[in-house]
DOVEX-363917 format. One record per residue (C-alpha): residue number from 1; residue in one letter; x, y negated, z negated. Coordinates in Angstrom, 2 decimals. Each point is the difference from the previous one (the first is absolute). Layout:
<sites>
  num  residu       c1       c2       c3
  NUM       A        X        Y        Z
...
</sites>
This chain:
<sites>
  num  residu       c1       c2       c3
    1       X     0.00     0.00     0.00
    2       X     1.19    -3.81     0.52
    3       X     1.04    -1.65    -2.34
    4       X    -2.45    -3.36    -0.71
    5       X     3.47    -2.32     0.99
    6       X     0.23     0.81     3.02
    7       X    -3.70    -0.86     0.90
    8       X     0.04    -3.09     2.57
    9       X    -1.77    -2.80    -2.00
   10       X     1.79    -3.17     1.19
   11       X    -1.37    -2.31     2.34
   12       X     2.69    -2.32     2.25
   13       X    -1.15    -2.00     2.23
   14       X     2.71    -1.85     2.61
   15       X    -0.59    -3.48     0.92
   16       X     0.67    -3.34    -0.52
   17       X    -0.48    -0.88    -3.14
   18       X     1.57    -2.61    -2.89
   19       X     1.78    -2.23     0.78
   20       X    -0.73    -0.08     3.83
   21       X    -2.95    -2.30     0.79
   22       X    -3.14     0.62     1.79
   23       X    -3.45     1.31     0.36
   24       X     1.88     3.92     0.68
   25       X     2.18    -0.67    -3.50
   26       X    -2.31    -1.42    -2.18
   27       X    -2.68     2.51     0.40
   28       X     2.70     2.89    -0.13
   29       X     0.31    -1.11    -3.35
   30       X    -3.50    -0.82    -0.65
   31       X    -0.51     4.18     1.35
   32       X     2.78     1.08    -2.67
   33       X    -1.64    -1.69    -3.16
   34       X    -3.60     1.35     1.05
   35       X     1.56     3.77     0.45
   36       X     1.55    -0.73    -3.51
   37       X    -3.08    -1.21    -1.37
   38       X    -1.89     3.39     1.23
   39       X     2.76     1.99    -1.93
   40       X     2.80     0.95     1.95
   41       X     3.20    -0.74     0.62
   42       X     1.18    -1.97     2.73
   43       X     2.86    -1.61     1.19
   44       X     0.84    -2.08     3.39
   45       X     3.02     0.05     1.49
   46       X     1.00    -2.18     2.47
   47       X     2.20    -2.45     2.10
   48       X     3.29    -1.20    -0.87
   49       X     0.56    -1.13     3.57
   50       X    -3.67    -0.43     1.76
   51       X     0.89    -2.11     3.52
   52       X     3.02    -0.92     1.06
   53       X     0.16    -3.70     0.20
   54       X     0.64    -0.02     3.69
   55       X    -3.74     1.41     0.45
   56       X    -2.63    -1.94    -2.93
   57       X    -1.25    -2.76     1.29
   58       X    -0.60    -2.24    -3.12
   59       X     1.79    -1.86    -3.02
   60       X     0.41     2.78    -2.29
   61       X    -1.07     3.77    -0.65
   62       X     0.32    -0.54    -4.01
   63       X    -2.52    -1.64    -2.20
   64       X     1.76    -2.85    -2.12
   65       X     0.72     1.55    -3.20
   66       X    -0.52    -3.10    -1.89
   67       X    -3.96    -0.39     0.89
   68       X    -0.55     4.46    -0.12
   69       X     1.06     1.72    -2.51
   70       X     0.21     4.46     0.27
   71       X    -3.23     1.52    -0.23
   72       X    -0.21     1.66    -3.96
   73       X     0.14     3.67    -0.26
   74       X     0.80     0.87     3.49
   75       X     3.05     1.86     1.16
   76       X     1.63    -1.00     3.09
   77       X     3.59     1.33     1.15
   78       X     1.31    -1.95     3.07
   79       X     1.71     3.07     1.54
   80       X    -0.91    -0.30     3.96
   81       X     2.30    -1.70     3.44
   82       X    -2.57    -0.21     2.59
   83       X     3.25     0.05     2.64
   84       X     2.14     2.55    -1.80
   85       X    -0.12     3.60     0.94
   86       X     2.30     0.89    -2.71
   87       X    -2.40    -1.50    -2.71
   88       X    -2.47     2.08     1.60
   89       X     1.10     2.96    -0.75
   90       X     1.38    -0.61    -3.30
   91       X    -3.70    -1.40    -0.98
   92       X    -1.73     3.12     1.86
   93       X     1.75     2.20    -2.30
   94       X    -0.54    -2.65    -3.18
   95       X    -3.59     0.48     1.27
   96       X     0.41     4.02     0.44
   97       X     0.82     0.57    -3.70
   98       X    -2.33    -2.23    -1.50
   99       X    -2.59     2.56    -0.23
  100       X    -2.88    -2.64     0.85
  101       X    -3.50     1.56     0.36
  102       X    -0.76    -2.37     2.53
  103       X     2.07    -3.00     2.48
  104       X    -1.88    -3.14     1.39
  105       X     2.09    -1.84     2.21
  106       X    -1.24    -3.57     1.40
  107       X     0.32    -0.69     3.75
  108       X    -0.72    -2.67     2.35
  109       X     2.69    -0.67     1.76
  110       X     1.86     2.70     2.78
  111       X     3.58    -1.66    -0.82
  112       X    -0.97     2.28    -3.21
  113       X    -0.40     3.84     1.71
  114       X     3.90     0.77     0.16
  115       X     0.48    -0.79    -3.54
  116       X    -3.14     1.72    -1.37
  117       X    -0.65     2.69     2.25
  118       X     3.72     0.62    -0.94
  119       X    -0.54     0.12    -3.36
  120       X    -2.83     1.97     0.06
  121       X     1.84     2.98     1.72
  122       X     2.83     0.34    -2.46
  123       X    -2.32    -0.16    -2.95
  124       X    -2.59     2.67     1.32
  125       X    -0.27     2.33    -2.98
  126       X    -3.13     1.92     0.77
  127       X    -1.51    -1.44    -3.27
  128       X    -0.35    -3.31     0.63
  129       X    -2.52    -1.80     2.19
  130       X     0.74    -2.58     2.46
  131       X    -2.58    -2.78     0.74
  132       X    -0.11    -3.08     1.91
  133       X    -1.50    -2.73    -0.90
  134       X    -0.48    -1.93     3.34
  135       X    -0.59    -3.57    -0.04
  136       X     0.78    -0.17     3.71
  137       X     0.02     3.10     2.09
  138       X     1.01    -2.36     2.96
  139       X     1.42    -3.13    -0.51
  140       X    -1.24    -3.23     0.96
  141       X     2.29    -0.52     2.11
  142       X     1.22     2.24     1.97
  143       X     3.61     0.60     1.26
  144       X     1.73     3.39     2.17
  145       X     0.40     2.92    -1.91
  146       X    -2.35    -0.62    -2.56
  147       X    -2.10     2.84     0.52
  148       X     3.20     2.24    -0.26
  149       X     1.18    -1.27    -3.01
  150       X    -3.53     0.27    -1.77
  151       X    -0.61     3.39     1.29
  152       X     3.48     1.07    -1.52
  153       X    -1.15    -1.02    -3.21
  154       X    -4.25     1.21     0.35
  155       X     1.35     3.42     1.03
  156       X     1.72     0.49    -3.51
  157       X    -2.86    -1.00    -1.99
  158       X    -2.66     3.30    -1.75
  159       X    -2.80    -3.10    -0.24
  160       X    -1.22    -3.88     0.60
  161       X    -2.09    -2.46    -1.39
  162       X    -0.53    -3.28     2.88
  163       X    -2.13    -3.28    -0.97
  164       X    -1.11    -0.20     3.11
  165       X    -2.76     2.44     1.77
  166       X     2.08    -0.49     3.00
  167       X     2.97     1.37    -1.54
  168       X    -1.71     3.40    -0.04
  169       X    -0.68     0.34     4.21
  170       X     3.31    -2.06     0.54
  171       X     1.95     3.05    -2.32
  172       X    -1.91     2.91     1.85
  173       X    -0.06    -1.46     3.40
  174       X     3.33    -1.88     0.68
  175       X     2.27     2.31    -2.30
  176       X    -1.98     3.24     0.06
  177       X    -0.48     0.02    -4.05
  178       X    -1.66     3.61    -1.52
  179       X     0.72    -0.28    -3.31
  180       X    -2.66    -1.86    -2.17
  181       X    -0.90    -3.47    -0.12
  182       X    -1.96    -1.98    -2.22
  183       X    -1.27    -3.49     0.41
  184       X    -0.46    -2.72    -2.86
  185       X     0.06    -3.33    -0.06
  186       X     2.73    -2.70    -1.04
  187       X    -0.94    -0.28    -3.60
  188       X    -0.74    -3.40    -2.01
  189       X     3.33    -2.99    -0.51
  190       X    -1.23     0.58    -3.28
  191       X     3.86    -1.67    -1.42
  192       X    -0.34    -3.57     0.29
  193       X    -2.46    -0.51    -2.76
  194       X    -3.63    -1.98    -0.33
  195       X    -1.09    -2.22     2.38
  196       X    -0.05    -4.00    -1.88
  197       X    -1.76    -2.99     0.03
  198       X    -0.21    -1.51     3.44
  199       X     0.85    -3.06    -1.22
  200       X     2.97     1.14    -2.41
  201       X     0.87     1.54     3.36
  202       X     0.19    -3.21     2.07
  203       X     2.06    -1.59    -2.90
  204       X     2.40     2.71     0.15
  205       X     0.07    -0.74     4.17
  206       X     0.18    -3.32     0.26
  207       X    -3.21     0.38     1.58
  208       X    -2.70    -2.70     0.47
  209       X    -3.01     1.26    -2.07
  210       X    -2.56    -1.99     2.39
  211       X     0.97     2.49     2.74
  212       X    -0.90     3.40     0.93
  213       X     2.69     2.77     1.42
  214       X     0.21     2.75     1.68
  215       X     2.95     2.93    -0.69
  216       X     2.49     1.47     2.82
  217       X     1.90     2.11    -2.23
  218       X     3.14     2.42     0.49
  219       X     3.48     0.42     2.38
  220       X    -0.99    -2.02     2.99
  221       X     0.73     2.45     3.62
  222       X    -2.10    -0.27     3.33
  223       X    -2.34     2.96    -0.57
  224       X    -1.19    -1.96    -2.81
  225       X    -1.68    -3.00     2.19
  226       X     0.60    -2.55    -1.97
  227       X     0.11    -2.21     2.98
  228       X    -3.22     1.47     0.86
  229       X    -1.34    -1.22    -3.18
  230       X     1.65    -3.35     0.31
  231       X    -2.15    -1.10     3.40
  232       X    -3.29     1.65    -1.57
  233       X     1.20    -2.11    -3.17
  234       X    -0.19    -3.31     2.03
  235       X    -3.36     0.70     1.67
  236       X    -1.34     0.95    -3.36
  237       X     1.29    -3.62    -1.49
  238       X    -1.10    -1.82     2.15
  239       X    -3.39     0.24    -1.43
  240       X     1.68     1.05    -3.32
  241       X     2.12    -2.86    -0.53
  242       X     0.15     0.58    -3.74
  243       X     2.02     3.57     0.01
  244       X     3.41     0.99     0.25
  245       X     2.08     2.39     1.39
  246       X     2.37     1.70    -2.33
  247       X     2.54     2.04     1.73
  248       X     2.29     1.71    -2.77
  249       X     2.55     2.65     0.77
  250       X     3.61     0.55     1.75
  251       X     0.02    -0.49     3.83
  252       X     1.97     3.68     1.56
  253       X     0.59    -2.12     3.23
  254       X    -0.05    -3.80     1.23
  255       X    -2.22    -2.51    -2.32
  256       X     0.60    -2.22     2.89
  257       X    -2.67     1.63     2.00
  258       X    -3.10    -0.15    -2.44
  259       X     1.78    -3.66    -0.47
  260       X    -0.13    -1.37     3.34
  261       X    -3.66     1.34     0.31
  262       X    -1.02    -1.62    -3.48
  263       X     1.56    -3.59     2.10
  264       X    -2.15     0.94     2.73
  265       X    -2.87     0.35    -1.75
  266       X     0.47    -3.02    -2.34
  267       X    -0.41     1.61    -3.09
  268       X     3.57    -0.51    -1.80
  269       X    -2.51    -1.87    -2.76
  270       X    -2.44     2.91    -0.20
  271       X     2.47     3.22    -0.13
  272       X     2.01     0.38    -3.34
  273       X     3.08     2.00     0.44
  274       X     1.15     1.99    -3.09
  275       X     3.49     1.83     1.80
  276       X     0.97     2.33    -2.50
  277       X    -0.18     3.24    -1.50
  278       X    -2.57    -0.33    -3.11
  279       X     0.82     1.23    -3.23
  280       X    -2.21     2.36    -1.70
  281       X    -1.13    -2.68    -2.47
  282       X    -1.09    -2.16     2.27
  283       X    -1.32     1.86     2.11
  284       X    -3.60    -0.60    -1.91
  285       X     0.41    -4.04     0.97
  286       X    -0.41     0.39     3.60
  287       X    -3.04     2.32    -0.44
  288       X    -2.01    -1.50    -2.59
  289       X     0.54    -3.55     1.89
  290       X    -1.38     1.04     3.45
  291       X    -4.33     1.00     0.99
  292       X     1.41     2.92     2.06
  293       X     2.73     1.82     1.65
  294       X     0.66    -0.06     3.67
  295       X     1.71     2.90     1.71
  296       X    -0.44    -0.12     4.05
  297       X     2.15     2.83     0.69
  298       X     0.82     1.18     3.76
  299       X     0.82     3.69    -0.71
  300       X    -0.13     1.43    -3.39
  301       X     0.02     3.46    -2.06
  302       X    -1.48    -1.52    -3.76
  303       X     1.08    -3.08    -1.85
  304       X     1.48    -0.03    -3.61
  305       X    -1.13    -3.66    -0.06
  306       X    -3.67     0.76     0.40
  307       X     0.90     2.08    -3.38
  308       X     1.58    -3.08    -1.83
  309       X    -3.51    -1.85     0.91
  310       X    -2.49     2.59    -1.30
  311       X     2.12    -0.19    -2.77
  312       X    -0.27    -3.55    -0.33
  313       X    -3.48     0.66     1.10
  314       X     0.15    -2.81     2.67
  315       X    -2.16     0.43     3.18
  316       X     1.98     1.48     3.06
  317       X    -0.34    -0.81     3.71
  318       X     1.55     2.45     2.28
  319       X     0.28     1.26     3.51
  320       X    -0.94     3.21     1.36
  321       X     3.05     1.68     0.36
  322       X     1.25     3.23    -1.81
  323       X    -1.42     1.08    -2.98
  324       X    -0.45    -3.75    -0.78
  325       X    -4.28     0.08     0.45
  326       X     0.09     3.12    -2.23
  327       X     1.62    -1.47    -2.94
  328       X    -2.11    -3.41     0.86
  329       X    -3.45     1.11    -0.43
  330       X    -1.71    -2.86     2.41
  331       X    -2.67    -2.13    -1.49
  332       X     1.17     1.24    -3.65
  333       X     3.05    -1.44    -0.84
  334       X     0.71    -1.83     3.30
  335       X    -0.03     0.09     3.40
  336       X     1.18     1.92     2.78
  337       X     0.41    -1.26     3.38
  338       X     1.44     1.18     3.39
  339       X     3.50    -0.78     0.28
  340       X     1.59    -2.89     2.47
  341       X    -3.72    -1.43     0.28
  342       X     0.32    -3.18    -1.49
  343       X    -3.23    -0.93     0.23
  344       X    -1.36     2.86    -2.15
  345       X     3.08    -1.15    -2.69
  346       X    -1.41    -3.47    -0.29
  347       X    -3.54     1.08    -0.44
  348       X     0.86     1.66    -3.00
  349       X     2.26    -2.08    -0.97
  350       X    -3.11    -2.26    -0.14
  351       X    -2.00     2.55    -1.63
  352       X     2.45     0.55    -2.92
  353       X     0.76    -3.58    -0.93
  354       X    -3.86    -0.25    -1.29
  355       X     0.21     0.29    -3.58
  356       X    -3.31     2.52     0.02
  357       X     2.01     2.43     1.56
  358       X     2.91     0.17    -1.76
  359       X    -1.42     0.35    -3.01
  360       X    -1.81     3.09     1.82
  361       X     3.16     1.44     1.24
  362       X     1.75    -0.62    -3.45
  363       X    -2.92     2.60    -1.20
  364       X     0.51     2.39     2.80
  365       X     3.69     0.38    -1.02
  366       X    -1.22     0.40    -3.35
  367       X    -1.19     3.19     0.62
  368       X     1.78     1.09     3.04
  369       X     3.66    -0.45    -1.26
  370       X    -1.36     3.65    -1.85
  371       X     1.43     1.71     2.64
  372       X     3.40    -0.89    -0.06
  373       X     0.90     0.75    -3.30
  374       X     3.88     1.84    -0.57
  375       X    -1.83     2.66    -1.34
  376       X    -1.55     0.75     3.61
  377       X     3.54    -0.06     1.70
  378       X     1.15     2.53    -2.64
  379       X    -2.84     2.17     0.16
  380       X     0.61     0.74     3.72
  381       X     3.71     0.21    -0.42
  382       X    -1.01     2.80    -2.44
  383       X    -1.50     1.94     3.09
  384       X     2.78     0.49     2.05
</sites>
């Protein structure tokens, strides 16, 4: 008979986590401490070298540790190269005679399959159990080779969880996927606190409390639309004159392109530019200050930022794109229009800046955000 020690009952999950910033890291760690708070014993390991400079687009790829501190009671071991074979192996085996029941790894990204599917096949133990937890089975944007690189990593994997409905036919169509896959949805930004006082909000923002905004939230790249949001933006003020557009987030590209159309539009007095990365605790400012969030997405999969707003529980106005008008149940807690038509994004634009209906949407989230609880996620993770 076995002895009872060597009886898998670790849970590791590989990702980014502490202190990398970002939606992927800070619900990695927000995953850990529910996992520990249903009783078992859970530790992340992840990046000491994530991208290689040459490659990430923005300012910086750590969160400033004077404004986060370490999440409490969470262990995380920065063990993994992303570009070093060598560390591969060595953290394969690492991973081999840890003896975990079970191995969630975090992907979104193809750069990403080398290094994990790497790992993955020195640390095959035939008691542990792979899973992928796929944020993005394709990315955004695509470049050559991504589909090899992914399917490296896919083929290594016993089971997946995708956010995304999509993810499900993209896995058993374009990379020929037969082991099981399970599909639940991003769960709550449940870390950045209470919403606040509108007006405690403003004060905090400089902003003038006579005035009513609306939110563009999150790292700022083309499929996001934020230029389409911009020219529905200055059809919807000019019968709105009393709203502003807050645009807050990191441009990955050239700000000189939503710029120049913000000249040509005349609005440099209307859109309020917040370019950086926000930290966690103030995250709560931009959300409690603005009616509703805007997201006018070209392509999509899901959006953590629709997450951070039925948190908040401020109303949401998407486009129909990925599994964006699943998570946005229309008429509820928003709207849902058809994406590029900017006509149909300035109607309800117009629609959600009546007071009435926030104040029903607020309600709808109320009671909708039910679904997206951590426990959910964990539950299906469970399955596989």
């Amino acid at each position: 008979m076995s002895s009872p020690t060597n009886t898998p009952e670790k849970i590791i999950i590989i990702s980014p986590a502490f202190p990398y910033r970002g939606g992927i890291a800070a619900t990695t760690d927000r995953l850990a401490k529910e996992y520990s708070q249903r009783g078992e014993t859970v530790e992340i390991w992840t990046y000491k070298m994530l991208y290689p400079k040459i490659i990430f687009p923005g300012k910086s790829q750590y969160l400033d540790l004077e404004k986060h501190n370490a999440p409490e009671g969470i262990t995380i071991h920065r063990k993994i190269s992303s570009v070093n074979p060598f560390n591969w192996i060595k953290v394969g085996r690492q991973l081999k005679k840890a003896n975990a029941k079970k191995v969630i790894i975090r992907y979104w990204l193809p750069f990403l399959g080398p290094c994990l599917g790497s790992i993955i096949r020195f640390a095959k133990n035939g008691k542990t159990i792979f899973v992928g937890l796929i944020d993005n089975v394709s990315p955004h944007e695509s470049r050559f080779g991504d589909k090899m690189l992914s399917k490296y990593f896919y083929k290594k994997l016993d089971g997946f969880l995708v956010m995304s409905k999509k993810g499900i036919h993209e896995l058993q169509a374009k990379f020929k996927i037969q082991n099981k896959i399970t599909y639940s949805p991003h769960p709550l930004f449940d870390i950045y606190g209470d919403p606040m006082d509108k007006a405690k909000a403003y004060e905090k923002l400089n902003l003038d409390p006579n005035l009513n905004y609306i939110l563009s939230f999150g790292l700022i790249r083309k499929y996001k639309g934020v230029d389409l949001l911009i020219r529905a933006f200055h059809d919807f003020s000019e019968q709105h004159p009393n709203h502003r557009l807050l645009i807050v987030g990191e441009c990955y590209g050239d700000w000189a392109t939503y710029q120049s159309l913000i000249d040509e539009l005349d609005l440099n007095d209307k859109v309020i530019r917040f370019d950086s990365f926000i930290p966690d605790a103030e995250v709560k400012y931009y959300f409690s200050a603005a009616d509703f969030l805007a997201l006018t997405y070209r392509t999509a999969t899901q959006s953590g930022v629709t997450q951070i707003a039925y948190s908040m529980e401020l109303p949401i106005l998407v486009t129909n794109v990925g599994d964006l008008a699943t998570m946005v149940t229309d008429g509820k807690v928003g709207r849902v229009v058809e994406a590029g038509n900017n006509q149909a994004i300035v109607d309800a634009m117009k629609e959600m800046s009546v007071s009435a209906q926030i104040a029903h949407y607020k309600a709808g989230i109320a009671e909708e955000k039910k679904r997206f609880e951590w426990s959910v996620l964990c539950d299906n993770l469970d399955q596989l």
